[in-house]
Steps between C-alpha positions, in 0.01 A plus 500: 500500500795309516368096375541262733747199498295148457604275785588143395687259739760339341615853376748747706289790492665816665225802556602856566769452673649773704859449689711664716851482654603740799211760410616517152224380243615272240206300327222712413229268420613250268245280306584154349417166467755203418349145395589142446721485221591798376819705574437865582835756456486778709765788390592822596810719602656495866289600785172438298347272799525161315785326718256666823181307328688188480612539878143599556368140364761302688408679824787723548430677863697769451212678267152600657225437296296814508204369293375273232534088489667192347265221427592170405353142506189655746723698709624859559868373548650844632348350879718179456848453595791470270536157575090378410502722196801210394333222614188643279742461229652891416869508482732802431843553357690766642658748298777459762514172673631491874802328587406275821923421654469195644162333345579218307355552179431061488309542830284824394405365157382215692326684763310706264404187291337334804367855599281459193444156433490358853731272707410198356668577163749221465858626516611289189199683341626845507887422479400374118278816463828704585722339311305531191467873521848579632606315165224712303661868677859326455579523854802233634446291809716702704224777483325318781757477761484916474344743734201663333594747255862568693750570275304446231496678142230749375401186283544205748278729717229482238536204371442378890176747477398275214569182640287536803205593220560151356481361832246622611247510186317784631134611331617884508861643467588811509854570348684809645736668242648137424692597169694770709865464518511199255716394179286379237629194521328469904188712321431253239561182754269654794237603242536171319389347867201732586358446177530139530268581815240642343137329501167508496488521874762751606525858435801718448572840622819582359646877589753614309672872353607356125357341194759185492417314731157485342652404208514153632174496757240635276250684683151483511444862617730779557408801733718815562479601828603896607496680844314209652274442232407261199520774200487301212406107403525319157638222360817380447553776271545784748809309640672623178355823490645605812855272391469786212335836667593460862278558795524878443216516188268372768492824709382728224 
């Protein structure tokens, strides 16, 4: 008998979970639980299912949940909207942010700053709270009078990911793939900002293919995920086991 996953509130606690997208199955019933501060990697090759379970948790629509639930702070959050699973507190990074023509990226910082934090937040308030953390991602002023994520690099798109997170102090993030397509130079700023984020009180979900960018937000928890599936967990450890073996030693 498979043992059953304690329930505690302040913990994202995903049970069994079963997806789907256009008939084809992709999660098949993954089990795990992420709490307040600690950062959980989640690995695996292409088409494993962990960019789907981070779309799952944000409330993608595109993928049917066939069975199984998310639980978090009292509530099964795969019957919320996108938008109340935010205001809860759970933010994502996409692996590849979308490029909004037209949206000024000024006006939607601010607009998802007062999404969270209300519309009484004093202007002057969060103008000093972007300023500092523009400075901290070494971003120029002329960033703001952009459209979001038009035009921009692979790393001003990320480093715009990681802004918002700052922003927005979320207690859960969940960070899609955000090492992909960066110099180290961008890897070791971005990851020098998450782990400045890190606390007692928020919990890290960080997905990811390779060891380095590990190297600089040291893991709690590593799991391997496979054909929709959480194969193997450990430490920090298995990170460089699979940097050395591959994914392919897991399959025998």
């Amino acid at each position: 008998m498979a043992k059953s996953v304690k329930i505690v509130k302040k913990n994202l606690t995903i049970q069994k979970l079963k997806t789907s997208i256009s008939g084809k199955s992709i999660l098949q019933g993954v089990d795990l639980v992420i709490r307040p501060g600690k950062v959980v990697a989640l690995m695996g090759t292409n088409g494993s299912g962990k960019s789907t379970l981070a779309q799952v948790l944000m409330g993608n629509p595109e993928y049917k949940i066939d069975s199984g639930k998310v639980t978090w702070q009292g509530k099964n959050i795969l019957k919320l909207t996108p938008g109340d699973r935010a205001k809860m507190g759970l933010f994502m990074s996409f692996q590849y942010p979308h490029e909004l023509p037209g949206v000024n990226m000024y006006e939607f910082l601010s607009t998802s700053y007062k999404s969270i934090f209300g519309e009484k937040i004093h202007q002057a308030k969060f103008e000093t709270e972007l300023k500092k953390e523009m400075k901290t991602l070494k971003l120029s002023d002329k960033y703001l009078d952009r459209s979001v994520n038009d035009g921009f690099s692979g790393g001003e798109k990320k480093k715009s990911e990681i802004l918002q997170l700052k922003l927005l102090q979320p207690k859960m993030a969940i960070l899609d793939e955000t090492d992909s397509g960066l110099d180290i130079d961008a890897l070791k700023l971005i990851a020098k900002n998450i782990t400045a984020l890190r606390s007692s009180s928020r919990g890290f979900l960080v997905i990811t293919h390779y060891q380095r960018l590990l190297n600089y937000i040291k893991p709690d928890y590593v799991h391997v995920m496979m054909d929709g599936k959480i194969v193997k967990s450990g430490g920090p450890g298995l990170a460089k086991v699979l940097e050395k073996k591959g994914y392919h030693w897991l399959k025998k």
